[in-house]
N, C-alpha and C positions, 0 to 999 in steps of 0.2 A: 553750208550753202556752197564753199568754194569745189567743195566734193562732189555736189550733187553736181553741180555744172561740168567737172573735169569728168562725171561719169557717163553726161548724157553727151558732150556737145564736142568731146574729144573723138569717141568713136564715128559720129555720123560726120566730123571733118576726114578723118581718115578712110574713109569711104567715099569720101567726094574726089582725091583723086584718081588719078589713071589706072588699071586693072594691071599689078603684074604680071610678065607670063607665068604659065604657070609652073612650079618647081617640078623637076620629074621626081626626085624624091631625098630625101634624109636620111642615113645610117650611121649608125654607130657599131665602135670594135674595141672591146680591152685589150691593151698590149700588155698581155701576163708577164714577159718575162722585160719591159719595161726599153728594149733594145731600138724597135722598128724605127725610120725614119721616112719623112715626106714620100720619098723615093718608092721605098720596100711597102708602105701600108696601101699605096694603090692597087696591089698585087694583091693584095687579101684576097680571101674567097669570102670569109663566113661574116658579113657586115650583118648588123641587125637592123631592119629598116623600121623608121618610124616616123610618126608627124606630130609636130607639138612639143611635148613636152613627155620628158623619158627620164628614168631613175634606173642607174647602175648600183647604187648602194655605197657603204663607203668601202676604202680600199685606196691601198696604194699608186696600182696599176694605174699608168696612164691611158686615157680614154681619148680616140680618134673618132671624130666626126667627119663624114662626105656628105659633102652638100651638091646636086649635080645640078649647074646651071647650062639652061637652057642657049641654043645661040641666039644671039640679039636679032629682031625683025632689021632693023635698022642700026647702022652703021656710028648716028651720033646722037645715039640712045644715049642717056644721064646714065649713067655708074647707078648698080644697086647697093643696098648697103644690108650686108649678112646683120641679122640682131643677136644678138648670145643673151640669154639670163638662166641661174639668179646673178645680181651683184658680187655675192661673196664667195665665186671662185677663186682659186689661189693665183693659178696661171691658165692665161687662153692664149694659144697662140693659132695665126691665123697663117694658111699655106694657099698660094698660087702657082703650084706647077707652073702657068704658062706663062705667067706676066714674070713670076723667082720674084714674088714679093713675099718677105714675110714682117707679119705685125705680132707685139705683144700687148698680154693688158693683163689686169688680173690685182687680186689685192694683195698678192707681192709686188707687182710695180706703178708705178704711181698712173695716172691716168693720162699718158702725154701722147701715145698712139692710135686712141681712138677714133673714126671716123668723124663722129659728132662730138665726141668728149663727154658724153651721159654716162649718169650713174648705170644704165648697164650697157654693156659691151658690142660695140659698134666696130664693122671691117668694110669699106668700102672695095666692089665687087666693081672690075672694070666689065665693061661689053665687049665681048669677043665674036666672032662671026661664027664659030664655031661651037657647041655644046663641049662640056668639058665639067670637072671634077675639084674641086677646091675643097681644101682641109683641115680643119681645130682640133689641133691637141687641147686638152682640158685634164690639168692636176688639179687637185681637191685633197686636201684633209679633214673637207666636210665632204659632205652626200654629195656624190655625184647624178646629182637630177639637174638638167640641164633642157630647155626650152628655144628653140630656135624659128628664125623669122625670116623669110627672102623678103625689101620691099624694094621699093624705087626710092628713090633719094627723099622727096617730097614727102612722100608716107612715112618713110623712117625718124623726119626730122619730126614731123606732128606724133608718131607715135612713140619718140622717146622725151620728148615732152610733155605731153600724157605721163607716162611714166610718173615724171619726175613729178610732175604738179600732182600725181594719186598718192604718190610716197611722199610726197614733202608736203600733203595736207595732212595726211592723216602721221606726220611725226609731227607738226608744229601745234595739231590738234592735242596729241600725247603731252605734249610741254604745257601747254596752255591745264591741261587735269593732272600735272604736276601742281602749278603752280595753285590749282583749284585747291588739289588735297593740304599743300601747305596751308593757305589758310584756313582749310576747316580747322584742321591741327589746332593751328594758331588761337579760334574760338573756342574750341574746345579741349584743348590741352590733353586730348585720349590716346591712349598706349594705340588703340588699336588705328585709328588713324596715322599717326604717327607713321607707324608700319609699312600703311598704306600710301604712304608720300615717300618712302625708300623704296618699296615697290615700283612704284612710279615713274621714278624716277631712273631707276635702272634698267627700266623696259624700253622708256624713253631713248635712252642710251644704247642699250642691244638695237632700237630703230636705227638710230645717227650710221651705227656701225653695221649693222646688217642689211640694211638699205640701200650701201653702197656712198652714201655722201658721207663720210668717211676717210673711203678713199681719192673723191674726187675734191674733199676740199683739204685735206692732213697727211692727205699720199707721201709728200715731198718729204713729209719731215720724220716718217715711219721707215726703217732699216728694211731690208729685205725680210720680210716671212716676218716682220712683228705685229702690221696691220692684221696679218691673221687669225695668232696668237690670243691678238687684245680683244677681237670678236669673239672667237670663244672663250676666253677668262669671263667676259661680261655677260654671255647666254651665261654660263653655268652659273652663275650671280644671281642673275633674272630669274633664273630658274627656284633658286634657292630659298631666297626672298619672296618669291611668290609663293609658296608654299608654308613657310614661316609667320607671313600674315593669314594664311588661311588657320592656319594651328593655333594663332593668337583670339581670332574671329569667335572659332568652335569652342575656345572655353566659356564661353557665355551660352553652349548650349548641351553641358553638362558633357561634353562626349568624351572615350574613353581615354585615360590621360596616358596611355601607352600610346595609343594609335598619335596624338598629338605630338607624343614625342618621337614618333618615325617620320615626321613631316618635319618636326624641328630640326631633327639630327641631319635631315637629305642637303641644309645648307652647306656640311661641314663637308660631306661625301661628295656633294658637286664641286666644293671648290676645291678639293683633292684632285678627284678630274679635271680640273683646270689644271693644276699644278703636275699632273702625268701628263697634261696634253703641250704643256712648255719643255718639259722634260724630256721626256717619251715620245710614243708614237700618235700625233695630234689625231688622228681617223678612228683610233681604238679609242680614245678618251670621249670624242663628239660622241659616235656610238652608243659608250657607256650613257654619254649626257643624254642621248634620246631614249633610251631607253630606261635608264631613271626617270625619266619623265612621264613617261607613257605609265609606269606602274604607277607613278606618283598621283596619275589624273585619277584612275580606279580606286587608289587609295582612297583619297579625298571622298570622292563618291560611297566610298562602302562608311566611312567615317560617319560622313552627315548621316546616312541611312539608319545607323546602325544607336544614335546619339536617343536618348530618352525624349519619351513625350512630354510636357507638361511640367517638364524643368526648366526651361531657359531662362536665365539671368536680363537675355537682351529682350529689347520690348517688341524685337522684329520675328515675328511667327517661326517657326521651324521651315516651314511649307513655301516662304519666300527664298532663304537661302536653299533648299536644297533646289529649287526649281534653276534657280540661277547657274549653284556646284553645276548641274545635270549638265545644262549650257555651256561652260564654261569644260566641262569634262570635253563634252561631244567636240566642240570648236576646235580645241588645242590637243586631242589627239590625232586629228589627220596628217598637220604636218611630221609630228613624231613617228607615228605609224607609217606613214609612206618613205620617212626616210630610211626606217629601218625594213622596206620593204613587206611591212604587213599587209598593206592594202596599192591598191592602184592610184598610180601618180594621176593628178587631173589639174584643172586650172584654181581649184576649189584652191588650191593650193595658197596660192596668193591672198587672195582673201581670209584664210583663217592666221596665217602671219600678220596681217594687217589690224584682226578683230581684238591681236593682244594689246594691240599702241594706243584703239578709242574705244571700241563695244566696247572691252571688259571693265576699263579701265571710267568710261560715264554711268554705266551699269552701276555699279561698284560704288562709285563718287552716290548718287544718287540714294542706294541701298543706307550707305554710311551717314548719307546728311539726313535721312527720315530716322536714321537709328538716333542718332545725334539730339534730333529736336524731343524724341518721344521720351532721349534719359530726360532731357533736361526738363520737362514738363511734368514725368516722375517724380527729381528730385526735388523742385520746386514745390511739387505736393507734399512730398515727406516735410521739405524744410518751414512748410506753413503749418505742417501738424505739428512738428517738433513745436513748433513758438505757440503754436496754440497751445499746448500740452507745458512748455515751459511760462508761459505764460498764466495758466492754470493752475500749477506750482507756487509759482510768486504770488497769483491772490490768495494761493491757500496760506501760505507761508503769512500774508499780509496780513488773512483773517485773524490767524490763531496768536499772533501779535497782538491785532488790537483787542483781540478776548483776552489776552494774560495784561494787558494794561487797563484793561474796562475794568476788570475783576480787581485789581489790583488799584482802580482809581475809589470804586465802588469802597472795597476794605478799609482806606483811608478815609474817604469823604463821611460816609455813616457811621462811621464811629464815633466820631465829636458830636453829632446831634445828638446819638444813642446817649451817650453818656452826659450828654446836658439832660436829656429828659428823666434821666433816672435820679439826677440830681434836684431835677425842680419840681420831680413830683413829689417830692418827700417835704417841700415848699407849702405846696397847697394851693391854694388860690392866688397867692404873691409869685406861683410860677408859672402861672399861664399865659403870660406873654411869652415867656422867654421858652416854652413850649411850644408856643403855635411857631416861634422863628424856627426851633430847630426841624420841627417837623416842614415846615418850608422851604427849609432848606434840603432836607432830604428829595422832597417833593421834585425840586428844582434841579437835582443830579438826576433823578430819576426818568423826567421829562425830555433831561438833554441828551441822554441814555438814548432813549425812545426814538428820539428825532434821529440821534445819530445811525441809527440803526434802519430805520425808515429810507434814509440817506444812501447807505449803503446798501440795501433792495432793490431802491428805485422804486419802493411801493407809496412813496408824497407823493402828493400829484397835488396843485395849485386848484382851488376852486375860487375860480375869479368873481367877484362882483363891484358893483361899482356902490364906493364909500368916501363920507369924508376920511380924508386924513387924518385932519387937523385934528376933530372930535375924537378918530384912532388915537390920537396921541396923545391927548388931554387923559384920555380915560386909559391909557398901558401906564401915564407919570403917577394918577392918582393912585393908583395900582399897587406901585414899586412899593419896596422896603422903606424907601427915606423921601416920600414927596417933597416933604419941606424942605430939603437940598437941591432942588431942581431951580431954575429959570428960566420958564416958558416963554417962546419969543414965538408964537404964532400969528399966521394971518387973520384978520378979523370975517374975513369972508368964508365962504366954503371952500373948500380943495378938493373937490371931485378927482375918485381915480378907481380906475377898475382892474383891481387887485385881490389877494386871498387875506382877509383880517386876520384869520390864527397865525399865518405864517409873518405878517406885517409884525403883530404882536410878538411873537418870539423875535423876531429881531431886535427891536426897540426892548424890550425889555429883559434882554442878554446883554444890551452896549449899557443899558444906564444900570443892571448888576454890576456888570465890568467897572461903570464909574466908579460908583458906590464904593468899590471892595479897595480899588488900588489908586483915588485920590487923598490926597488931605483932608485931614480927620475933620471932619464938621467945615471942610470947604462950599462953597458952591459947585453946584452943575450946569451949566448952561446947555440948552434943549432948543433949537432953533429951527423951523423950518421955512423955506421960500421955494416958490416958484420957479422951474430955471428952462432952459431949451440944451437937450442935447449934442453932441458932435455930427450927428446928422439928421439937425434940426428935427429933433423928438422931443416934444412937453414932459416935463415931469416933475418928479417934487424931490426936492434936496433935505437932506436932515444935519445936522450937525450937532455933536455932543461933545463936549468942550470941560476938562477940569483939572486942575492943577494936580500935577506930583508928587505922588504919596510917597512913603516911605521903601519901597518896591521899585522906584527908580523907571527911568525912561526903559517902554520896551522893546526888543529887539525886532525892529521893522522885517527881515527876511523871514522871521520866524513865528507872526502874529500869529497869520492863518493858520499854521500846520495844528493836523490834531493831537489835543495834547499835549501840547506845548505849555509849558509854566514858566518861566524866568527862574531862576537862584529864588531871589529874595522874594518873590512871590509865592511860593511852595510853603513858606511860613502860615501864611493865609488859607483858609478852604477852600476848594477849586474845583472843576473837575477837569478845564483845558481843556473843553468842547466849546466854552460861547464863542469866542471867534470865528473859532470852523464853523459852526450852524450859521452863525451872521453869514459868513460868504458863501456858503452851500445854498442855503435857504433864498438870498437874493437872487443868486443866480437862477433857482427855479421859476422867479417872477421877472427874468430879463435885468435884473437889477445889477448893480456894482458896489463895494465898498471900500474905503480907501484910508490909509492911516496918514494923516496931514499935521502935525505937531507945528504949534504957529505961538511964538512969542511966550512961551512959558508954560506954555498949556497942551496937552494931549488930547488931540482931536482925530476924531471916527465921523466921516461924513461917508451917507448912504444917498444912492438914487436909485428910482425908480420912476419906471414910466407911466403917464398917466394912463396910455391904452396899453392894452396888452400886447407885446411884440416879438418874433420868432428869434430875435437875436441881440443880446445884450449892446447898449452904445456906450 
């Protein structure tokens, strides 16, 4: 927004005020053999005249500017103020024939001679009565394109404020998608982001420094000729890094790993030209740097192009990035080209230096945070298949478990009936009790087999109806192996409840098995049912089966339920170490609970159930 205001409301201020006269014109002259002075270059013949903005290229040779000012209508005219840009000239010095005033500026000297003191280069121009000729030398060990301004005092101070507020949004805008791309980083912890926050951040910095705030705010404490120096050390950085992330970018779209690595290697080769431009001849090293650069944008360009269809690793199209490359090529070879005199200097200029510090750079951010969210909703997928898939594993794993213990409970448990009925058949008629047990007892593995297996399908399903209880429970005691061990303590009323009887029946007569097997020998049982209200006021009916301490000892509360489950001394016994688990499998498909409560010497199993049927156990 600060942009969009300094772009509409600076220009139409500077247009509201006073109309300068008009310039009669601008030239420029290279001094080849580097000698002339103020004096000798008025004498020229062969100036080159121009307006705006003009590119000598680089080079040595010091460049003289004539600026031919008009004489003043009026005698107590305001001083005009000559504009010089870019920022990142070395030395501009400024000449008044008539007034013998001379000024310096430039980012070899700190910024203390300035007219205004802005980031770029201000020379206040007295009014003279007379038309007359004033003159800027201009050294450069960058491109000598150079931009110049006649205004009136008034217009120069709104127009190099403008300036500053164009350049110093669109650098604190670069900081700010610094700081953006750190924490994408930060979220995402990715190489290629990562990259893109060095990136970033050194573009940011080529801004600070090629922008000229810089030298208006670090002049002082920069040696002669270092502030220069450290601007170009930092493009060819800029340079380098930007292209390093791009080569990081395109291995996610397969492309060819030589070309990647002529993109990687350009950091090493730029910062060598940094190191001939500290050295050596700084003009030839920039040079080299624009011109690396300029191949470097085609590069890129032919890379993407050239990169397979229907490979990428990333989840962002081919046809996105290269639309962007294409952009990004077009933008950032004008200024490389026109420095190195490919193309014609224009204003366009400024602006594509500008599109590297926030277009590319929110462009970019933007590109990497949609790349970002799409891995991570990928990964996400993969990581819920993985678990579905490892989870899948573990019930398989879980299944063929309880098959080598089914089988293996099965081979134990039917063998002792077997071999009682082989024994009692050979009895006669004196073995048919003790036949029908074992086969009961078979029967009763077989059954709990069945359920458990049911259980495991999820193919039980409760077929509710409404029953008594009490009568349920009268007729599963009469039922059991050892009635006459029991002590019925039920209501004399009805107990209404709307429940499944098979599955009521396997419960009840799974707990008073349980008794039977692992109390004292010819103890009592006690079998009790009451009325009770649940924890959020639910009717239902309480059971409690109660008997003393067999030989098998108290059992291990953590580990009633588990299937399977035997104790030591209880594995002496036949078992199958299913009735617990169907007891509390089984309840819970009727909303029910069951709970192991050992009270005064007695091992007690108290169940409930609700009298209505209910979606959620109390």
């Amino acid at each position: 927004m600060a942009i969009v205001l300094v772009l509409t409301v600076g220009p139409s201020m500077a247009t509201a005020q006073p109309i300068a006269p008009a310039i009669t014109a601008f030239a420029g002259w290279l001094d080849r053999d580097g000698t002339a002075t103020a004096d000798t270059v008025l004498h020229t013949a062969n100036w080159e005249a121009f307006t705006g903005w003009k590119s000598w290229g680089f080079g040595r040779e010091p460049l003289w500017l004539r600026i031919t000012v008009p004489a003043a209508l009026r005698s107590d005219e305001l001083p005009q103020v000559l504009v010089v840009r870019p920022p990142y000239l070395d030395r501009v010095t400024f000449y008044d024939p008539a007034t013998g005033v001379i000024r310096q500026a430039g980012d070899f000297l700190p910024a203390r001679e300035d007219a205004l003191g802005s980031v770029v280069f201000t020379f206040e121009v007295p009014p003279q009565t007379k038309a007359r000729d004033v003159l800027v030398r201009i050294e450069s060990s960058s491109t000598r394109l150079v931009y110049l301004a006649m205004l009136p005092m008034a217009e120069a101070k709104i127009f190099t404020r403008w300036v500053e507020w164009v350049t110093g949004s669109f650098l604190l805008l670069s900081l700010v998608l610094w700081v953006w791309s750190v924490m994408e980083w930060l979220i995402s912890r990715d190489r290629v982001t990562a990259i893109f926050a060095v990136q970033q951040f050194m573009v940011s910095l080529w801004g600070f420094f090629h922008l000229g705030f810089a030298r208006v705010i670090l002049g002082e404490w920069f040696p002669e000729g270092m502030l220069s120096q450290t601007t170009s050390t930092v493009a060819a950085v800029m340079v380098g890094t930007i292209f390093w992330f791009f080569a990081t970018l395109l291995i996610e779209y397969s492309s060819p790993a030589w070309m990647l690595r002529v993109m990687r290697s350009s950091l090493w080769v730029l910062v060598g030209l940094a190191v001939f431009g500290v050295l050596g001849p700084t003009h030839l090293a920039l040079m080299g740097l624009n011109a690396v650069a300029t191949f470097l944008l085609g590069w890129l360009v032919l890379t993407v192009l050239v990169s397979p269809k229907g490979q990428a690793q990333s989840p962002l199209p081919k046809a996105v990035i290269l639309a962007y490359v294409f952009f990004y090529a077009f933008v950032n070879a004008i200024p490389t080209m026109t420095n190195l005199g490919l193309i014609q200097e224009s204003r366009i200029l400024f602006y594509g230096n500008m599109s590297n510090l926030v277009a590319n750079g929110f462009v970019m951010l933007i590109i990497l945070g949609v790349r970002h969210r799409r891995f991570r909703s990928r990964h996400e997928a993969m990581a819920t298949q993985l678990m579905l898939q490892q989870e899948q594993v573990r019930m398989n794993k879980q299944y063929l478990s309880d098959q080598r213990q089914l089988l293996a409970m099965l081979a134990h448990e039917i063998k002792t009936p077997l071999a009682n009925l082989r024994i009692w058949m050979e009895a006669g008629e004196k073995g048919r009790p003790a036949m029908e047990r074992a086969i009961d007892d078979m029967n009763r593995v077989i059954e709990r087999c069945v359920h458990s297996g049911q259980l495991s399908d999820q193919s039980l399903e409760p077929r509710m109806e409404l029953l008594d209880v009490a009568e349920l429970t009268r007729f599963v005691c009469s039922s059991s192996r050892q009635p006459e061990r029991v002590l019925l303590d039920l209501p004399t009323d009805p107990c209404p409840a709307q429940t499944d009887a098979q599955i009521l029946s396997i419960v009840l007569s799974n707990l008073l098995d349980n008794a039977y097997k692992y109390s004292a020998l010819h103890s009592r049982i006690t079998l009790r049912l009451t009325a009770t209200t649940g924890t959020q006021a639910v009717n239902g009916w309480r059971w409690q089966i109660e008997n003393e301490v067999g030989s098998t000892g108290w059992p291990e509360r953590n580990k009633l339920f588990e299937k399977y489950y035997r104790s030591p001394l209880a594995r002496k016994q036949s078992g199958s170490g299913l009735g617990l688990f169907l007891v509390k499998a089984l309840l819970e498909l009727l909303n029910g609970k069951v709970t192991y409560a050992p009270s005064d010497g007695l091992v007690r199993f108290e169940i409930w159930l609700p009298a209505q049927p209910s979606n959620r156990s109390t």
